[in-house]
C-alpha positions in Angstrom: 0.0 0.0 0.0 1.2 3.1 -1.0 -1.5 5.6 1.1 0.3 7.7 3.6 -1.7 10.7 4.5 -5.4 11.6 3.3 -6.8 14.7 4.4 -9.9 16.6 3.0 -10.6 20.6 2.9 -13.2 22.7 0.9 -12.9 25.6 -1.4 -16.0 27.3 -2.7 -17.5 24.5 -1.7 -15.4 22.0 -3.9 -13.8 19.4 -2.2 -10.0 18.7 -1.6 -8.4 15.5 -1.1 -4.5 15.0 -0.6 -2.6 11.5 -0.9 0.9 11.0 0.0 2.7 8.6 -1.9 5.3 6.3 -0.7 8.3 7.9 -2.5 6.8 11.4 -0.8 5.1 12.7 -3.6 1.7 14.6 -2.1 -1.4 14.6 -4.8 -3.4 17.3 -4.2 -7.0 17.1 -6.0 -9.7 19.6 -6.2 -13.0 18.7 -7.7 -14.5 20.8 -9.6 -17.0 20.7 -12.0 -17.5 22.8 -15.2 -16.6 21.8 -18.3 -14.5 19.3 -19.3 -10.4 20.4 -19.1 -8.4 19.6 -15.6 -5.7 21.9 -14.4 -2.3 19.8 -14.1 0.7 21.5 -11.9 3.7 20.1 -10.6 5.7 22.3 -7.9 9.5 21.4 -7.7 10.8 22.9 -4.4 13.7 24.5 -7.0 14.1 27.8 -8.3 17.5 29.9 -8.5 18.0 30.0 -4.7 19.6 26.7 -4.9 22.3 27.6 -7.9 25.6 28.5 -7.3 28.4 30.2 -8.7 29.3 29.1 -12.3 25.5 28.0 -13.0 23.3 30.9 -12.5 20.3 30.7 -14.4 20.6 27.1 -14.5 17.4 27.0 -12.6 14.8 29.1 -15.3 17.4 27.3 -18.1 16.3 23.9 -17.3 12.8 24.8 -16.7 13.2 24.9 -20.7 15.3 21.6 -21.1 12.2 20.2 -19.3 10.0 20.5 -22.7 12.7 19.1 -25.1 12.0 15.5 -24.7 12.0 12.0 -22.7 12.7 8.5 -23.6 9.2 7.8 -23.5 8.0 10.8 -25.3 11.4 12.2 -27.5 11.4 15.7 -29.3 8.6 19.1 -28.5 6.1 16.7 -27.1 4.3 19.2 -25.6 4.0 21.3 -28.1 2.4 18.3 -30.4 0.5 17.8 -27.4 -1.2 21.5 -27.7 -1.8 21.3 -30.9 -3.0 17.4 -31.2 -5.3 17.6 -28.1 -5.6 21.4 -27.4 -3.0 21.3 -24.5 -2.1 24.7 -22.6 1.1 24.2 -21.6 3.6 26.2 -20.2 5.8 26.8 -16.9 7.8 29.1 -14.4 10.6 29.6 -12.9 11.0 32.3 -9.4 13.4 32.3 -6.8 12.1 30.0 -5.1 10.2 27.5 -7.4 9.4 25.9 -11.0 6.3 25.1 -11.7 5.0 23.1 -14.4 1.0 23.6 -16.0 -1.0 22.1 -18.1 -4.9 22.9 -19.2 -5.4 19.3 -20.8 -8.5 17.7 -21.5 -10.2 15.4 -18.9 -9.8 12.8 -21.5 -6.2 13.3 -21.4 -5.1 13.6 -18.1 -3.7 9.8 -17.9 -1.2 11.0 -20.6 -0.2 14.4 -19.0 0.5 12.0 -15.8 2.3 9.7 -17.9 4.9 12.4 -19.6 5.0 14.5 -16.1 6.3 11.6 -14.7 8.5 10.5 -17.5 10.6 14.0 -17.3 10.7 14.0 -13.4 12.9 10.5 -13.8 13.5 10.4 -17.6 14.3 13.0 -19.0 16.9 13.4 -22.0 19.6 16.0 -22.2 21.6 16.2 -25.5 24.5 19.0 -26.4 22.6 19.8 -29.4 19.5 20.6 -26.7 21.4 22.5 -24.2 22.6 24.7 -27.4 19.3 25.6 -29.1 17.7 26.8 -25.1 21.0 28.6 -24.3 20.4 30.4 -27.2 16.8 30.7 -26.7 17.5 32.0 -22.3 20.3 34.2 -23.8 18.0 36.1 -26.0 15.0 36.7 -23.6 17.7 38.3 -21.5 19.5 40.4 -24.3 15.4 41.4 -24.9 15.1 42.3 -21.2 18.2 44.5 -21.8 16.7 45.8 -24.8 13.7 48.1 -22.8 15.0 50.8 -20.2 13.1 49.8 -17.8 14.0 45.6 -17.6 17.7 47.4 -18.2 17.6 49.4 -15.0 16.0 46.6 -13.2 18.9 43.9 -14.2 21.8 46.4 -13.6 20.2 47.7 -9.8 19.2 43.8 -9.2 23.0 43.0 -7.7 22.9 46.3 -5.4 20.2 44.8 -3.3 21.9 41.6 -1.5 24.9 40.9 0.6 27.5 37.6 -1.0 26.0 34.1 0.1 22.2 35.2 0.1 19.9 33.1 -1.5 18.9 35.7 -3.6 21.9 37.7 -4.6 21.4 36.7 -8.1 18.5 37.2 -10.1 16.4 34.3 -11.7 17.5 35.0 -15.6 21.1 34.6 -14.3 24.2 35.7 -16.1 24.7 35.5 -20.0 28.4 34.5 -19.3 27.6 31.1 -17.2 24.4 30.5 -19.3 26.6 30.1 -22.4 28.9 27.8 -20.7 26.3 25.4 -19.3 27.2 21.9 -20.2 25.6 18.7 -19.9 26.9 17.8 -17.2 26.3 20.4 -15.0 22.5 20.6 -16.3 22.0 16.6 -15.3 23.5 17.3 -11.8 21.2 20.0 -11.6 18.1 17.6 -12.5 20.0 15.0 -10.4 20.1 17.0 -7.2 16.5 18.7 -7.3 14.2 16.6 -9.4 12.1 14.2 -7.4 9.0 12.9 -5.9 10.0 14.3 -2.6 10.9 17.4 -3.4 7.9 18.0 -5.7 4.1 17.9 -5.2 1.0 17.3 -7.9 -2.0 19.7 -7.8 -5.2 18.8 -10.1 -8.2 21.0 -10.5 -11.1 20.4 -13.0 -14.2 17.7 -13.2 -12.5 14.8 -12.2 -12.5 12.2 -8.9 -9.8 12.3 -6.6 -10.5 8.5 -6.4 -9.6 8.2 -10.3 -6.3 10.7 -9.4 -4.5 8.9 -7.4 -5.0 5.4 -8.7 -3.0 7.7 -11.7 -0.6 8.7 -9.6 -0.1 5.5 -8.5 0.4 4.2 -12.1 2.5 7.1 -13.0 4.6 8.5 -10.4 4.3 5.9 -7.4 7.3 3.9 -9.4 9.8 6.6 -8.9 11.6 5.1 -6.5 14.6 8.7 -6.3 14.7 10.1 -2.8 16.8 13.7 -2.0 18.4 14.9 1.1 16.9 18.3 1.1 17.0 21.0 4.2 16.4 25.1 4.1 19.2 26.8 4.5 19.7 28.4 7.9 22.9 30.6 7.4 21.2 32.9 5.0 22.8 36.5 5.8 20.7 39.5 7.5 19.5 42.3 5.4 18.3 44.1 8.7 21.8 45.8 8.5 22.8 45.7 4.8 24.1 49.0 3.1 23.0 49.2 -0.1 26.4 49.3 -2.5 25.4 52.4 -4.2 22.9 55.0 -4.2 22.8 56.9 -7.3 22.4 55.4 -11.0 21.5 56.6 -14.5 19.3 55.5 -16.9 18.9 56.1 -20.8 15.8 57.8 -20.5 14.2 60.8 -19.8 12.6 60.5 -15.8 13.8 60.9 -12.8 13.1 57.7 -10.4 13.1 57.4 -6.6 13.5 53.6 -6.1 13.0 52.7 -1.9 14.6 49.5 -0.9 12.6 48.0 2.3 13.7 44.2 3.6 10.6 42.3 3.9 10.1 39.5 5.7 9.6 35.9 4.8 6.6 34.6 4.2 6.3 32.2 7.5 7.4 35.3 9.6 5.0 37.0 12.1 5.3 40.4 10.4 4.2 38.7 6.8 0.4 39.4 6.3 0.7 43.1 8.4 4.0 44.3 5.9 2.0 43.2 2.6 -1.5 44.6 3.8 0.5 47.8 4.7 2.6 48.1 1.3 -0.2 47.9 -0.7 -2.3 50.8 1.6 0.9 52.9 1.4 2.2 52.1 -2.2 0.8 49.3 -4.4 -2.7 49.8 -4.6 -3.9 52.8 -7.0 -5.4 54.0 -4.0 -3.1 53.8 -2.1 -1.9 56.6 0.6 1.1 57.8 -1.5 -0.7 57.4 -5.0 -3.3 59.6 -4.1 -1.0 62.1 -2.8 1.6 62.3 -5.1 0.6 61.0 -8.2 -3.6 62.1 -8.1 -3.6 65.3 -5.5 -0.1 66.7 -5.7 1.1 65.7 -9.9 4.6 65.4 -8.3 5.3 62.0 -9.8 4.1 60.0 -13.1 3.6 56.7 -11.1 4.5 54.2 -8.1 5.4 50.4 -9.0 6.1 48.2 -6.2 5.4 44.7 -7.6 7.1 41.9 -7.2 6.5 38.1 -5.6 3.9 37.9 -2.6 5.8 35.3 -1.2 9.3 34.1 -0.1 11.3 31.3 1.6 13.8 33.9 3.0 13.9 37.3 3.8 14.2 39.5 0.7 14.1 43.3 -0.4 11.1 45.1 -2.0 11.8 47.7 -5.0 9.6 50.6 -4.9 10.1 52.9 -7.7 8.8 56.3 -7.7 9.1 57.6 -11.0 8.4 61.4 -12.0 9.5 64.2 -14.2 13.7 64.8 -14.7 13.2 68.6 -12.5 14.8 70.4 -9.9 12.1 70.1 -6.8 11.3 66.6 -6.8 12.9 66.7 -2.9 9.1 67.5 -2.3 8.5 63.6 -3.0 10.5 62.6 -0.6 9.2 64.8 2.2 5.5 63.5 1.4 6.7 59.8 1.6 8.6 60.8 5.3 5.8 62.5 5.9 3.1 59.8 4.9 4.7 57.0 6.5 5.2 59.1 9.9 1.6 59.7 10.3 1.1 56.0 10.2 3.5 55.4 12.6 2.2 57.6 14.6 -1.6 57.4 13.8 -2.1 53.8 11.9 -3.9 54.4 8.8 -7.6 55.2 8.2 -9.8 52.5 9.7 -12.5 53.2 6.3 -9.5 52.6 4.1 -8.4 49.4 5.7 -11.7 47.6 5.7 -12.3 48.8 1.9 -8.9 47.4 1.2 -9.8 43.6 3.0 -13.2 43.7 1.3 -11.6 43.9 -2.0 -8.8 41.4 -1.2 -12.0 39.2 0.0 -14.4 39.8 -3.6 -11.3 39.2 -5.6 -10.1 36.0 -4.0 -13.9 34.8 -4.0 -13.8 35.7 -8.0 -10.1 33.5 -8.4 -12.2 30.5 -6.6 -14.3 30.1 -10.2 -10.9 29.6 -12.4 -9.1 26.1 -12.2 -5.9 27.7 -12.6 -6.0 30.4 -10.0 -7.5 27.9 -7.5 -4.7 25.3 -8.3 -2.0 28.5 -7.5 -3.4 29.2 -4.8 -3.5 25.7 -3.6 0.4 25.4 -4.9 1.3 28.4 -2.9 -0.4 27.9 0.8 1.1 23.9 0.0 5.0 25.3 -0.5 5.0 28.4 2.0 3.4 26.6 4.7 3.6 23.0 3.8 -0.8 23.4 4.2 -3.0 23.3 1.2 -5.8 24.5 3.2 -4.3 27.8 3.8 -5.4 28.4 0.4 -7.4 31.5 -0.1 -7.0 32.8 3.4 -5.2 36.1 2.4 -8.1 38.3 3.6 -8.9 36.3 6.6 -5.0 37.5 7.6 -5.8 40.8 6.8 -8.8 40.9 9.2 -6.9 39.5 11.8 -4.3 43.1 11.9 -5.1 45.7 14.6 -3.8 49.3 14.3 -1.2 48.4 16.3 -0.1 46.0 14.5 0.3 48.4 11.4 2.5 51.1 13.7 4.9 48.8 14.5 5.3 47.2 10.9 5.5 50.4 9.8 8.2 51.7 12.1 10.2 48.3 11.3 10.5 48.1 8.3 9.6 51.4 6.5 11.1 54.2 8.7 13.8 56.1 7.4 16.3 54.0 9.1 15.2 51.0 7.4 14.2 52.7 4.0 17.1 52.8 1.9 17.2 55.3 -1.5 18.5 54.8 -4.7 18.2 58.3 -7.3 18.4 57.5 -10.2 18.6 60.5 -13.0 18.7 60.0 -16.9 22.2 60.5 -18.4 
């Protein structure tokens, strides 16, 4: 018998069921009905955290090497696949994780488990591969290069990170390693990362969970590789990192204010409260700073503080503020000091905080109706917190965040002691 651990959960009122295979693979299955195409994901615990010097970008590289063939299935498989059966197939690469997604057919889903298993223990690397997607990784970064803005971001990416953090480097990696991969280094890679216990299956779609895991039985229950995996526990502080530089240019005409905040880790205590206040202060386009500077005051163009939601390790947040090339724009920086003060001091209007946890609650209740999105979801609460049925709790978090809770994030993390500044002014 291969049943380890069974547990149920709802979502919108479709049910969950997890198996645990013997060779540690968890199934995660959500039954859905609607029409007739499942959601396929497998989440490899590997993303460019776990590179080192001399492969950087091995991680996002071999996400492509994953689509070039198996000895079962040889050659673009996948890409017969989408257009044979009307496949959507596709995949990721972060920091922290690859993923792996397929929007198959329910008639079809015994094959997507058979070649998802095939390249988790199978898969075929040739030199003549490994040159046609270094060439492929090299261009989308010589592309990235190619637009202002993805050049400013890769040349203020290595700024942010003291040697020996997980992420020092950024995902695309450097052009000089990726051109040098060999072989060799991309089958130790796939050696040391790809396998049932350090990857998990979710399913969405109008299927039985029954019918699910006698396939992942068939499929992946025969993979018999284990890995030694642990986090890493000497990752290095950025409480006390100094940026190493503070003014850049840029090819372009606008000035740009770019704040560099650490934020926590997505199991830390200070997670939900640091998110729900970044997006009243900055990210939402009503946010606190928005409407000042960018709506009320037409001191700045924009605000863009994107990136990842979640994170293994501590990391640091870019927030750019991007206005008009002018002598005055000192007065943006006195609104954010100013701004973030009165939250410190005050916390942040109570109206504007429930509005904000209402509309985190409708949109998560509209994600619930798309197999995808709920099989993200799923993928996300199951890797940050090893618990599926954390799925979709986002706004429940929020909820749970007092006043005071906001102060003291807000004089942690985004005080002017913590905020670092990078100008940057066009050339």
């Amino acid at each position: 018998m291969t049943v380890m651990v069974v547990s149920h959960a709802m979502a919108q009122n479709y049910p969950i069921t997890s198996k645990t295979l013997k060779n540690g693979l968890q199934v995660i299955v959500c039954e859905k009905p609607g029409n007739d195409f499942v959601e396929v994901e497998v989440w490899y615990r590997v993303g460019s955290k776990d590179e080192k010097p001399g492969i950087r970008g091995m991680a996002h590289m071999f996400e492509h090497m994953m689509f070039r063939g198996t000895k079962k299935f040889p050659g673009d498989f996948f890409d017969q696949a989408d257009r044979k059966y009307g496949w959507r197939s596709n995949a990721y690469t972060s920091y922290d994780r690859t993923v792996y997604h397929e929007y198959v057919p329910s008639n079809t889903l015994e094959l997507a488990f058979d070649i998802e298993s095939d390249r988790m223990a199978n898969l075929v690397v040739t030199q003549e591969i490994l040159n046609t997607e270094r060439q492929v990784v090299g261009e989308e970064l010589r592309n990235g290069s190619n637009n202002w803005y993805g050049k400013l971001q890769e040349e203020r990416y290595p700024l942010f990170y003291p040697k020996g953090h997980p992420y020092e480097v950024d995902v695309i990696g450097f052009l000089p390693e990726i051109v040098n991969f060999t072989t060799a280094q991309c089958m130790d890679f796939y050696n040391n990362f790809y396998s049932p216990n350090n990857a998990y299956v979710v399913v969405v779609g109008n299927v039985k969970s029954a019918e699910v895991f006698a396939l992942a039985e068939k499929y992946f229950a025969p993979i018999t590789k284990q890995l030694s995996l642990k986090k890493r526990e000497d990752v290095p502080s950025l409480d006390t990192f100094k940026l190493k530089m503070t003014e850049m240019s840029i090819f372009f005409p606008v000035q740009i204010y770019t704040y560099i905040v650490p934020k926590p880790a997505s199991t830390d205590k200070d997670f939900y409260a640091f998110h729900l206040l970044n997006d009243l202060l900055f990210s939402n386009d009503n946010s606190i700073l928005a409407n000042r500077i960018v709506k009320k005051d037409y001191i700045a163009y924009g605000i863009n503080a994107g990136g990842d939601l979640w994170s293994m390790y501590p990391n640091m947040m870019a927030i750019d503020i991007i206005m008009d090339a002018q002598p005055g724009n000192v007065r943006v920086k006195r609104a954010v000091k100013e701004e973030i003060n009165k939250v410190i001091s005050d916390g942040v209007p109570p109206e504007m905080l429930q509005k904000h946890i209402a509309a985190t609650r409708a949109s998560n209740l509209i994600s619930k109706y798309g197999s995808s999105n709920i099989a993200a979801e799923l993928g996300v609460a199951q890797y940050y917190f090893n618990d599926y049925t954390k799925a979709f709790t986002l706004a429940d978090e929020y909820a749970k965040i007092s006043q005071e809770d906001i102060r003291r994030v807000a004089a942690k993390y985004f005080s002017e002691d913590k905020m670092q500044l990078i100008n940057i002014k066009p050339e």
